[in-house]
Every structure is written in structure tokens, then in C-alpha cells.
PyMOL CGO cylinders between C-alpha atoms (Angstrom):
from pymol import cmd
from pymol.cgo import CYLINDER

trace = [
    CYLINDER, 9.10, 44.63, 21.05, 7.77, 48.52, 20.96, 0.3, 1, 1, 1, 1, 1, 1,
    CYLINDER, 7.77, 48.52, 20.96, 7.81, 47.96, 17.38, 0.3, 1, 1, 1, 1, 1, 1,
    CYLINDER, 7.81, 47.96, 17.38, 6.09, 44.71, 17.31, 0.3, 1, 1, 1, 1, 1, 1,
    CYLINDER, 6.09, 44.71, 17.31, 3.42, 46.13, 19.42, 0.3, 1, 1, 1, 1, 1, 1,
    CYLINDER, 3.42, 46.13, 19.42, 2.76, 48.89, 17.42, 0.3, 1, 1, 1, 1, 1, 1,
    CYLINDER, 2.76, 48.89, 17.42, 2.29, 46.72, 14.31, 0.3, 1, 1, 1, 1, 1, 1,
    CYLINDER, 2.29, 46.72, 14.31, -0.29, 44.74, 15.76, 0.3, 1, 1, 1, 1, 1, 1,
    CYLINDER, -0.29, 44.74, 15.76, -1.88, 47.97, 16.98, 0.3, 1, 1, 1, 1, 1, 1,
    CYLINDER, -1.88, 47.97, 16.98, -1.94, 49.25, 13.28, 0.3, 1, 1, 1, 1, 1, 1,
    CYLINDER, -1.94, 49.25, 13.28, -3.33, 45.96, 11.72, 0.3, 1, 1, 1, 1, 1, 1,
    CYLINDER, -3.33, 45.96, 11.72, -5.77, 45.53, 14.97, 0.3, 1, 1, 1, 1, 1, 1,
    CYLINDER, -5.77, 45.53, 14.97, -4.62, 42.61, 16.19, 0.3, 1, 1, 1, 1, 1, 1,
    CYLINDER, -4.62, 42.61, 16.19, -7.14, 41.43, 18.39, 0.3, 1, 1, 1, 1, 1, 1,
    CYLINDER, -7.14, 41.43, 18.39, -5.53, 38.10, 19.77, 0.3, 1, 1, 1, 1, 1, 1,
    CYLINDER, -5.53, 38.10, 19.77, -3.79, 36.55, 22.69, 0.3, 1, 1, 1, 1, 1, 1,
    CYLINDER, -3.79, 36.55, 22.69, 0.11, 37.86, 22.90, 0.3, 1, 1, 1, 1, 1, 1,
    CYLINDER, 0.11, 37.86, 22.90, 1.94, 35.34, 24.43, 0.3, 1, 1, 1, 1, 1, 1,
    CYLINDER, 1.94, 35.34, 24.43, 5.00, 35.50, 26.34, 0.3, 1, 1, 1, 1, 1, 1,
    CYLINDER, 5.00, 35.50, 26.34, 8.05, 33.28, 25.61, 0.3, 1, 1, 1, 1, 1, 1,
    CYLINDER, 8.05, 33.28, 25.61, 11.62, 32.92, 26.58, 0.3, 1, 1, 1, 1, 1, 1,
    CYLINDER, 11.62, 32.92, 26.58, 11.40, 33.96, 29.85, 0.3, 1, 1, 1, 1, 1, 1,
    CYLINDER, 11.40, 33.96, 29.85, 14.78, 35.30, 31.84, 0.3, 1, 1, 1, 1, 1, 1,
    CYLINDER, 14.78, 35.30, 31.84, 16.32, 32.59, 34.29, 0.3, 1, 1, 1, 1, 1, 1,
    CYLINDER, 16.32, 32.59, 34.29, 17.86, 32.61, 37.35, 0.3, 1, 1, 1, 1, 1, 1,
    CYLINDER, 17.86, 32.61, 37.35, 18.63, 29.72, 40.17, 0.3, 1, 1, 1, 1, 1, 1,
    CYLINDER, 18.63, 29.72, 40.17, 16.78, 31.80, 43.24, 0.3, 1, 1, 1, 1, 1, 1,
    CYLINDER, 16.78, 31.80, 43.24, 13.29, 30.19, 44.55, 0.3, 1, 1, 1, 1, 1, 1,
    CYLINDER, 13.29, 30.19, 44.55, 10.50, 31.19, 43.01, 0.3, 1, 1, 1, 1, 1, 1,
    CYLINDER, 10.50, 31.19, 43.01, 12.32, 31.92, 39.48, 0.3, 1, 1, 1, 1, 1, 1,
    CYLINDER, 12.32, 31.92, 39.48, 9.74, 30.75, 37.33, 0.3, 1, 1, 1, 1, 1, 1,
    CYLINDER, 9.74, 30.75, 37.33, 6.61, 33.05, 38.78, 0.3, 1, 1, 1, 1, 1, 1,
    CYLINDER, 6.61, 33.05, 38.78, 9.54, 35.90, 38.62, 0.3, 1, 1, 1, 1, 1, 1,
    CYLINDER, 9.54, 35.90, 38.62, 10.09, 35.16, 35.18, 0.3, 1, 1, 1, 1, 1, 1,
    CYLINDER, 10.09, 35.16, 35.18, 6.02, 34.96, 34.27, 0.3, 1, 1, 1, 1, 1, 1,
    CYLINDER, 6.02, 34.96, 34.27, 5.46, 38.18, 35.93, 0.3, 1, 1, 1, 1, 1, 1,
    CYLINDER, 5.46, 38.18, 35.93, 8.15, 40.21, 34.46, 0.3, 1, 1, 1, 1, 1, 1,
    CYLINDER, 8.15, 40.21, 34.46, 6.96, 38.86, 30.86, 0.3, 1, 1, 1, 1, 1, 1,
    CYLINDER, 6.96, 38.86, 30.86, 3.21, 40.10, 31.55, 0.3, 1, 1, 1, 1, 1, 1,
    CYLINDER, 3.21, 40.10, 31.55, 4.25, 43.16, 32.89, 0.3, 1, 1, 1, 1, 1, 1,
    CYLINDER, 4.25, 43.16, 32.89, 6.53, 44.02, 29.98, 0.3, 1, 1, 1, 1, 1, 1,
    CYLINDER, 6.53, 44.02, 29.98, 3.93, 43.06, 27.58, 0.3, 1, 1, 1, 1, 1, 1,
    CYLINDER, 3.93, 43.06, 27.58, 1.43, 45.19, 29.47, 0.3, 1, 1, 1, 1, 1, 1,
    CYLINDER, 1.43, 45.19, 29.47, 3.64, 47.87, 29.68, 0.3, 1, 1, 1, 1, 1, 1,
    CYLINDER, 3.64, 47.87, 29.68, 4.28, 48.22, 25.63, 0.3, 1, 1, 1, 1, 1, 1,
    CYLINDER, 4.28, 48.22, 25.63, 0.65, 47.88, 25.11, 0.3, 1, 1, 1, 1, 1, 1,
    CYLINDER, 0.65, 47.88, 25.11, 0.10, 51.15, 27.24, 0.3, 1, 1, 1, 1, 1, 1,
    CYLINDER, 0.10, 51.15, 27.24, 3.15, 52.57, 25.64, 0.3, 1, 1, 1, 1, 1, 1,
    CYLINDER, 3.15, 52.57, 25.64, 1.49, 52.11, 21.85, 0.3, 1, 1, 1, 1, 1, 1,
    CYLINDER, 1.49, 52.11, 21.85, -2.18, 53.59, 23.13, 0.3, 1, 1, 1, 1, 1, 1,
]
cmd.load_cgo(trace, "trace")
């Protein structure tokens, strides 16, 4: 994903990165767990190619 990231950063990518395949589990409140971990990693690799 770090390597993804940094493509788009060389090619300046200025469009929407959406998440997909999200990590499961059974627990309540699995699929805002999921959606928040995904943004967060996202965000976090877009700080980490700045």
C-alpha cells in the first residue's frame, strides 16, 4: 500500500482513494470498525509519503 501511495504521489493523483476489502469480525459494530480502520490506514500512508 506504501508503495501504491507513493506512486500516486509521484504521478499527482488528485482523486478519491477508496477503501475496499475491509477486515471482518462477528462483534457489534464490525462494519463502522472495519470503515474506520480502512480510513485511518489510508490516512496514515498518505502522511507517511508527504
Amino acid at each position: 500500500m506504501l508503495v501504491l501511495m507513493q506512486t500516486l504521489k509521484d504521478i499527482s493523483y488528485l482523486h478519491m482513494i477508496v477503501p475496499d476489502h475491509a477486515p471482518q469480525h462477528d462483534a457489534s459494530g464490525h462494519l463502522e470498525q472495519a470503515f474506520a480502520f480502512q480510513f485511518s490506514f489510508i490516512q496514515a500512508m498518505l502522511l507517511a509519503v508527504e
